[in-house]
C-alpha positions, -999 to 999 in steps of 0.1 A, spaced: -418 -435 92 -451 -443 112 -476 -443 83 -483 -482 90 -502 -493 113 -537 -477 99 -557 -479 125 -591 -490 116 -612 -469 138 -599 -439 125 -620 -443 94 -591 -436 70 -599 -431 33 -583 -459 12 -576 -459 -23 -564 -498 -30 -552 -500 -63 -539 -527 -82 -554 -559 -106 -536 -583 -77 -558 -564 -51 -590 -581 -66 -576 -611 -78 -547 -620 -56 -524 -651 -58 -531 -671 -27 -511 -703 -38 -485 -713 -62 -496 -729 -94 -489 -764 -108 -492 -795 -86 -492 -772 -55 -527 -763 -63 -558 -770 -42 -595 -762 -42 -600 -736 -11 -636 -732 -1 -634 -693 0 -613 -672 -11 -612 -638 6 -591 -611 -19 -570 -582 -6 -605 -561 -18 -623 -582 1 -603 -578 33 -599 -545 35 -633 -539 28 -646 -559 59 -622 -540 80 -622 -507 70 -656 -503 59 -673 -505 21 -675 -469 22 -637 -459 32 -625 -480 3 -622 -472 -29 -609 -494 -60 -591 -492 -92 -571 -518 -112 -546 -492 -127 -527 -513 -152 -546 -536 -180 -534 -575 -175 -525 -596 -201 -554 -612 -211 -560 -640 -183 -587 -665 -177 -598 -666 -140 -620 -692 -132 -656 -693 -119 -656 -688 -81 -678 -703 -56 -716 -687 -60 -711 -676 -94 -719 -709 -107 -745 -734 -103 -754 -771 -116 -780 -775 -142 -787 -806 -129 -793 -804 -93 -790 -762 -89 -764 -769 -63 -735 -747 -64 -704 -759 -92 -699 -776 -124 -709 -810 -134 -684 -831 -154 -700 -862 -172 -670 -887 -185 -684 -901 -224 -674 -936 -237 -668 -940 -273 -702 -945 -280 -714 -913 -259 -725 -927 -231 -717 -911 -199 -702 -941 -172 -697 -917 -147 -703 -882 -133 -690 -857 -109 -694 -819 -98 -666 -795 -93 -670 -767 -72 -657 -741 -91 -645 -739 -131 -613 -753 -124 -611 -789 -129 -572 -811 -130 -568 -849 -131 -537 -862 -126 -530 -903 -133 -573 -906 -130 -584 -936 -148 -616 -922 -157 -601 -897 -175 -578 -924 -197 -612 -943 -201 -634 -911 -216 -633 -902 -250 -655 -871 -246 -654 -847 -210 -688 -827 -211 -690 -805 -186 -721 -783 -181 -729 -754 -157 -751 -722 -155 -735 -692 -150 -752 -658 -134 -735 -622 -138 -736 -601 -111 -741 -567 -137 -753 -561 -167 -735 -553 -198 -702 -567 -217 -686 -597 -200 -661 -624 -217 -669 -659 -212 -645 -688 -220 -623 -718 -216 -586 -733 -215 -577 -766 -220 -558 -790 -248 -579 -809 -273 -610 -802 -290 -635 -789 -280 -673 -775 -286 -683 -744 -266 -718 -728 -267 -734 -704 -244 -771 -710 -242 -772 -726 -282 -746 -705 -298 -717 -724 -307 -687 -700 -304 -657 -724 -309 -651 -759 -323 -619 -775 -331 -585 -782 -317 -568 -762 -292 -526 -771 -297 -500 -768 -271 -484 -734 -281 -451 -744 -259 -426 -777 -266 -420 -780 -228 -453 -804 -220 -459 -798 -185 -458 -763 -192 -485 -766 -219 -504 -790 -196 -507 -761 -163 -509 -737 -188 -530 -746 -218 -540 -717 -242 -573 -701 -234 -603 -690 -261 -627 -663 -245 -653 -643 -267 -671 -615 -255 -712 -616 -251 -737 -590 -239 -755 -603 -204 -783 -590 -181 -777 -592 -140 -793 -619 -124 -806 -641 -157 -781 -673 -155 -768 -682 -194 -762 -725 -196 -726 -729 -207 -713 -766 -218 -678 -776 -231 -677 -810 -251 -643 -814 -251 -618 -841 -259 -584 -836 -238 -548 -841 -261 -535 -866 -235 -495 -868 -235 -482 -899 -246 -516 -914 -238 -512 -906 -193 -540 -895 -179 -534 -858 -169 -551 -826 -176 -562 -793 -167 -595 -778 -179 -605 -743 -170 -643 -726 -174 -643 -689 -164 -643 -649 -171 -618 -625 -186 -621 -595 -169 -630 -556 -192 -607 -533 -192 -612 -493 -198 -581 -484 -219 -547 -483 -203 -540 -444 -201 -579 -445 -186 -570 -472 -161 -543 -451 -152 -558 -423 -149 -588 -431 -125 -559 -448 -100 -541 -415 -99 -574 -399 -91 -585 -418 -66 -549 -419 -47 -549 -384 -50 -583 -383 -32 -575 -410 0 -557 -405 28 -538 -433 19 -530 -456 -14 -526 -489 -12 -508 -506 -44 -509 -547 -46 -491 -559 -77 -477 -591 -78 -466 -621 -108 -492 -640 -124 -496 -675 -131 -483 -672 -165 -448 -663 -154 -447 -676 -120 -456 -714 -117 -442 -752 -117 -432 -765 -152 -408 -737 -164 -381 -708 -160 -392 -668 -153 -372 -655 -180 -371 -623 -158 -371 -609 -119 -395 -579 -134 -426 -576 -122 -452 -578 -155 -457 -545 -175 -465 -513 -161 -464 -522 -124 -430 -508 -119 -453 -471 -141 -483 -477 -114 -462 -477 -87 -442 -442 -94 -474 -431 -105 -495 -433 -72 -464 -423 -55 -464 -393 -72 -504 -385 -67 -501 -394 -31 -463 -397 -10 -490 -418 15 -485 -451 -3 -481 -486 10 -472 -512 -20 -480 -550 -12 -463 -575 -31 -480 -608 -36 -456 -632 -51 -439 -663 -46 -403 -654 -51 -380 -625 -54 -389 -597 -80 -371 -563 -88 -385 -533 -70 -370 -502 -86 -396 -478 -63 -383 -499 -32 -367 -470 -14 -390 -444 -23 -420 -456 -8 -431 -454 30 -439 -487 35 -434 -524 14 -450 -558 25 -436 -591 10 -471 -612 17 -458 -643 -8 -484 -667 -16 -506 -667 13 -537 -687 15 -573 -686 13 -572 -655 39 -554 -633 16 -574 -604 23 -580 -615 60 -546 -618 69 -538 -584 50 -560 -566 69 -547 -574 102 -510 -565 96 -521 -531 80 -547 -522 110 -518 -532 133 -542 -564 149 -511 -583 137 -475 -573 134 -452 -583 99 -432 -605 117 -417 -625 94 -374 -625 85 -370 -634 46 -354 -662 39 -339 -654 2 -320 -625 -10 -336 -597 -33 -311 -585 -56 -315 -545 -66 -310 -553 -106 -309 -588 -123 -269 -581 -133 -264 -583 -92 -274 -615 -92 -249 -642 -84 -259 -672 -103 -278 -666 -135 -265 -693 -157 -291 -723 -151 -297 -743 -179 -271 -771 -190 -245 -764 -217 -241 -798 -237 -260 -816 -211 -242 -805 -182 -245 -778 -155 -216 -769 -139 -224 -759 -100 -194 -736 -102 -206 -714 -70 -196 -744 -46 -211 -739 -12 -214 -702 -16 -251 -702 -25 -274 -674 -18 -268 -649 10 -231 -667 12 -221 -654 -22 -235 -622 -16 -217 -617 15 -186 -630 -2 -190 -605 -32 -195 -576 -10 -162 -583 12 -144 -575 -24 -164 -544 -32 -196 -561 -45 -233 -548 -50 -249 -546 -18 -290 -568 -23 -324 -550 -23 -332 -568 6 -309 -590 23 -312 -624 42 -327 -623 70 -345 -589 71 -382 -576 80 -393 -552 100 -421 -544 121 -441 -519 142 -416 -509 170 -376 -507 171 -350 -527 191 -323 -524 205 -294 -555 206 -266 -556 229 -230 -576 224 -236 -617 227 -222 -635 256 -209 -668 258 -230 -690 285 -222 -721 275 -191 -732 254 -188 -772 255 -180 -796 228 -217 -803 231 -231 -772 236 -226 -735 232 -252 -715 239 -260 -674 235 -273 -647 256 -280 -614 245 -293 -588 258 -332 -568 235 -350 -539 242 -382 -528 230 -370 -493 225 -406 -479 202 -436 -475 219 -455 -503 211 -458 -542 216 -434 -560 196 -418 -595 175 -382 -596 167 -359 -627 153 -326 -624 164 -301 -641 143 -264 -656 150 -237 -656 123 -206 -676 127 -173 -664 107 -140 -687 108 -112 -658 128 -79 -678 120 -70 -686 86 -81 -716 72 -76 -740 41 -111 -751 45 -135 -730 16 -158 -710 40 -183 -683 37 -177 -650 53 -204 -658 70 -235 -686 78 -262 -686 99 -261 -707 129 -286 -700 152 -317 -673 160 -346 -675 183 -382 -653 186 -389 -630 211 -415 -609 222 -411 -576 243 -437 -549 255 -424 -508 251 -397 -502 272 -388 -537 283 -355 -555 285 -358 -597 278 -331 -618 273 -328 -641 245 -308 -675 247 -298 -688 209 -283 -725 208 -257 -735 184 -253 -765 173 -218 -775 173 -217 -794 137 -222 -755 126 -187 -752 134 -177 -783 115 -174 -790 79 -177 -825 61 -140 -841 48 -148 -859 18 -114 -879 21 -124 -889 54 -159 -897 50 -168 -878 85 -180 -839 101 -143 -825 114 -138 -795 134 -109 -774 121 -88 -764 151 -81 -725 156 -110 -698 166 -145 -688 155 -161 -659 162 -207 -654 161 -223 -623 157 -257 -611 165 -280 -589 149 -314 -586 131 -301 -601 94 -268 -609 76 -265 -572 66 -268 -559 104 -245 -580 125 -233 -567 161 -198 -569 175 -180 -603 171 -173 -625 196 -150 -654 202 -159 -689 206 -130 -708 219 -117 -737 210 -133 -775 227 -100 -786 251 
């Protein structure tokens, strides 16, 4: 409905809300994780673009208790004063054979000899809150360990896997944090003696040093978000899954987003219709509110320029002009394929060929839900207009697509424009309805006319004879339609058959 772009000279009054908007997800957990230099959060972003005084912030809904680990700047090397943590490896004997600084309090080995050589890991680093007041200080990691700030001593002993699946309990170890009164600008000495629970003897591990964030209670939380949305010209909610349910190393055991987002979301709403809700995760999630707010942006996991990259699309510098590849079902009983986990050490693949958007498309030919979002959708800042396909090439070889798009909004704009094949005669070959064979980008100013060319590869029109051994063509007609997803197909129209 036009509330997206914002415009950034316009000096809006933001209320970003959310626990995601300060401490976004910018990559997947597990194996896929990396060491960025920076980090800029959604916060962070908006701020820079908008203006520190335009922007105002609340978390709205209380976290389960998570350890975030020290970032960049807020942590500094006893030994040197350079920026990180220091990590000496101790022999049996405690003698340190080798050293090395991390940059921030997340440290992982995986198949390092030094850490199948070490008995003892003691890592050391001096830490410097930015406020004064209560913080919470602490680890994760398996094995046992010594923790002091300064010379107190607040933990020694075993930490236990709290999960039988190990690479789960090895991503994810449990986490100790304890609560200490600190002044702004005076740096506390933090050191971990700890002695990592190696499984089966390899030489993997993850060790984390960092803060808890301090919560207000929940209804206060809540209450300061509402105020502030009802205060801004416009509310921006980022929620998103957390590393605890999201990662490599085990199943979500539900599409829901965590506790109380779904609350936060209706709540804002309700303070202020003007809300935008950004969703920062790495797969698909239930969205109850999906149809009641103005605007929603799928931003996945995406990078070190979280906030960056955020900005732009909401200022309008950039358009959304990504197509989603998966399907977002409405309720997890629409959801095709639920049963994942073998059943006496087998795992029957009963759905065949019809995966994803194919069985949805299959299920709603016979009356089936319809998706929250479906394959192949995302909008953007203008609209379009598609005209019927036309065949311009039609060759055992080659067939090839034109079709006519027009900007029809009023401003510059990205569009993906997608070709479906469908099987027209009957055949005794299992088919989807539907499957996607072609699309290509374009790019069209207000008011402008281009034409886009989408090549199909003929081996979409074939399917693979196991009796044979070989791709075969089944002879009879095929028809492709064109539109801007699997849910929003044009007119069909017939490829003939190769003479």
């Amino acid at each position: 409905d036009g509330l997206l772009p914002i415009a950034a000279d316009t000096t809006p009054r933001l209320a970003v809300i959310g626990h995601h908007a300060r401490r976004g997800r910018n990559q997947g957990g597990g194996s896929a994780m990396v060491f960025p230099e920076t980090v800029v959060s959604p916060l962070e972003g908006l701020r820079q673009r908008y203006g520190a005084d335009c922007v105002t912030y609340a978390p709205g809904v209380v976290p389960e208790p998570e350890l975030h680990h020290f970032e960049r700047g807020t942590v500094t090397d006893p030994a040197t004063g350079a920026p990180g943590i220091r990590v000496r490896y101790l022999d049996g004997e405690g003698t340190a054979f080798v050293e090395e600084v991390f940059p921030t309090g997340r440290c992982g080995w995986l198949g390092d000899e030094r850490l199948a050589r070490a008995a003892t890991l003691e890592v050391v680093t001096r830490y410097t809150p930015a406020y004064t007041g209560h913080h919470r200080l602490g680890f994760a990691g398996l094995g046992h360990n010594v923790f002091r700030i300064d010379d107190r001593v607040l933990s020694a002993g075993p930490i236990v896997a709290d999960s039988d699946d190990v690479l789960q309990a090895i991503l994810n170890p449990p986490s100790r944090a304890f609560d200490v009164e600190l002044e702004a600008g005076q740096p506390v000495e933090i050191t971990l003696e700890f002695q990592p629970d190696l499984p089966g003897g390899f030489p993997i591990a993850r060790l984390t040093l960092g803060t808890e964030d301090v919560f207000d209670t929940p209804a206060e939380e809540l209450a300061q978000a509402e105020a502030l949305a009802a205060a801004a010209d416009i509310a921006i909610v980022v929620l998103g899954t957390t590393e605890t349910i999201e990662s490599e190393g085990f199943d979500r055991p539900t599409l829901a987003l965590p506790e109380g987002q779904d609350e936060l979301v209706r709540r804002v709403l309700a303070a202020n219709p003007r809300t935008v809700v950004v969703v920062n995760s790495g797969s698909p999630v239930l969205m109850p509110w999906l149809h009641d707010v103005p605007a929603t942006l799928l931003t996945w996991f995406p990078g070190q320029e979280f906030g960056a990259a955020l900005a732009d699309v909401l200022s309008g510098n950039a358009e959304p002009g990504g197509r989603i590849p998966t399907t977002w079902p409405a309720t997890e009983t629409d959801v095709p394929v639920w049963q994942v986990e073998p059943v006496d050490g087998r795992l029957e693949y009963t759905e065949g060929i019809h995966i994803g958007y194919r069985e949805w498309q299959r299920r709603a030919a016979h009356g089936g839900p319809a998706p929250a979002i479906p394959f192949g959708h995302g909008l953007g800042y203008t609209t379009w207009q598609i005209a019927d396909p036309n065949l311009a090439t039609t060759t055992e070889d080659e067939i090839t697509l034109t079709v006519d798009v027009t900007n029809t909004g009023t401003r510059p704009g990205k569009h993906v424009v997608q070709a479906y094949l469908s099987r027209t005669a009957p055949s005794a070959i299992d088919r989807p309805e539907c499957w996607l064979a072609g699309y290509t980008v374009l790019h069209a100013e207000p008011g402008r006319t281009v034409t886009a060319r989408i090549a199909i590869e003929p081996r979409s029109l074939e399917h693979w004879s196991v009796d044979e051994q070989a791709w075969l063509r089944e002879p009879g007609a095929f028809s492709v339609r064109v539109g801007a997803s699997v849910a929003q197909l044009g007119a069909a129209v017939e490829i003939p058959s190769p003479r």
